[in-house]
N, C-alpha and C positions, 0 to 999 in steps of 0.2 A: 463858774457856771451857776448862775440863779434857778430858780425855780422853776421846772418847765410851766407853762401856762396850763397844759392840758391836766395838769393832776397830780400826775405823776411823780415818783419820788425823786428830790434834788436833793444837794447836799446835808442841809437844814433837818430835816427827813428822815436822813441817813445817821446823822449826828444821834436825835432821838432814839433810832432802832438801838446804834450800837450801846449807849448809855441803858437801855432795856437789857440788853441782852450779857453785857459785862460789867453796867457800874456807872453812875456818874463820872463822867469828866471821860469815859471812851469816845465818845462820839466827837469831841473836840481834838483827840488827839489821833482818830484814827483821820478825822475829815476834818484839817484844820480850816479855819474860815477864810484864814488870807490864802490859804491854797486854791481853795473854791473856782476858779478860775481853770487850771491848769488840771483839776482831774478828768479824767477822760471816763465816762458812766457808757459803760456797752448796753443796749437795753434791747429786749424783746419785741416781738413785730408788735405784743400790747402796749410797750414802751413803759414795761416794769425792768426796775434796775436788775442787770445780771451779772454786771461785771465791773469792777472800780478798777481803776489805776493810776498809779502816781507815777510823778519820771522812774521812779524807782523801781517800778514792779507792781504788778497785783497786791493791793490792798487785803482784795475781799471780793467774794462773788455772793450773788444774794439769794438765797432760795425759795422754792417755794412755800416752803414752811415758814416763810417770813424772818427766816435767821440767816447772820452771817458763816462765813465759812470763810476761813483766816486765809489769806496767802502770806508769804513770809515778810513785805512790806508791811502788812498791818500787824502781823507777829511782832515787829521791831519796834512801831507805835507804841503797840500798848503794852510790851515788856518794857517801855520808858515810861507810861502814863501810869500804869495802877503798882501798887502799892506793893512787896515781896510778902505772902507767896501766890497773893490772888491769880486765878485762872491757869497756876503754872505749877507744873509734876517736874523733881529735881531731880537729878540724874548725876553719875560721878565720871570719873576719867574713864570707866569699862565699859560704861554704854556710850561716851560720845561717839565715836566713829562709827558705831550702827545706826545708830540716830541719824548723824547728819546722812548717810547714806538712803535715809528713809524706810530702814529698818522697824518696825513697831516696838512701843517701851512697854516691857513687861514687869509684873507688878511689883516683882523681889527687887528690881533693879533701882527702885524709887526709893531716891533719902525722905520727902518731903512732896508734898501736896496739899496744895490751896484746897482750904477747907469747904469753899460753897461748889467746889465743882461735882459733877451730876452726870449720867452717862448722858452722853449725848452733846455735851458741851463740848466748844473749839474751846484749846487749849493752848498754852505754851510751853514746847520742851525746853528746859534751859540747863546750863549745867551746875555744878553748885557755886562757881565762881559767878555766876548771875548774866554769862553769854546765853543767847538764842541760839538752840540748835536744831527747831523742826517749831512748825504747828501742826496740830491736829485734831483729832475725837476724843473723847476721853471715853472709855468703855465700861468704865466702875466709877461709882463717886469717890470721893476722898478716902473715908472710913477702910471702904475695900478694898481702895488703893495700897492701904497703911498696913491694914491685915494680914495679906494675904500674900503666902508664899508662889503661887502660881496662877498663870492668866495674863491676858495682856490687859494694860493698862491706859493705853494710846494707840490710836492707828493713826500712824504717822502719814500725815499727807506728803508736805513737802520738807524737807531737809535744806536746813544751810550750810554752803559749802565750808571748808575749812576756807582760813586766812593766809593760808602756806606763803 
């Protein structure tokens, strides 16, 4: 899919936001180029992007605050693209299964948290063996993540199933 003519945000576009919003080199891995083609962009009657998807699933939907908001395809993107522990809250064998259930991670339960995250930032829950097991919000930044014995830490959007 190239660029719409009318303005509107295309792939290209999209690569730039996510690279703003998590880091260089997200936008290439959440919206690869040679894929460009085959994602399927839902867009509003303004024909502002609202919704990505790959064969695979929900990418992202796009807000109107001009930020993404992870669905568990683009959680799997970029727990491949950036770096360990960037945008991601570690979690151990106690909290998997409320996690993937889409349970919320609370703060005691966290080994480990990427240091630039911020309330308000999409997140990756992962476990410490370095699988995805949710993305979400993060509700404290790192510091208070690491602190703090109670509070949540994540509101879990969506959950990945187990592999049973």
């Amino acid at each position: 899919m190239s660029e719409p003519a009318d303005g509107s945000a295309g792939p290209s576009t999209l690569r730039t936001i996510a690279d703003y919003q998590f880091g260089a080199g997200a936008g290439e891995a959440m919206f690869p180029p040679a894929e460009s083609e085959s994602l399927t962009i839902k867009r509003t009657s303004s024909g502002r992007p609202q919704q990505i998807h790959a064969e695979n699933g929900r990418i992202a939907s796009f807000g109107t605050d001009g930020r993404f908001t992870l669905g568990l395809e683009g959680g799997r993107r970029l727990a491949a693209a950036l770096e360990h522990p960037s945008y991601r809250v570690v979690v151990d064998d106690e909290s998997e299964p409320f996690v993937r259930e889409e349970k919320n991670v609370f703060a005691k339960f966290v080994l480990e948290a990427g240091s630039e995250i911020r309330p308000g930032d999409e997140v990756l829950v992962v476990h410490e063996r370095g699988e995805l097991l949710a993305v979400g919000r993060a509700e404290l930044d790192a510091d208070a993540i690491a602190d703090f014995e109670t509070g949540m830490a994540v509101n879990v959007r969506e959950g990945a199933p187990a592999d049973d």
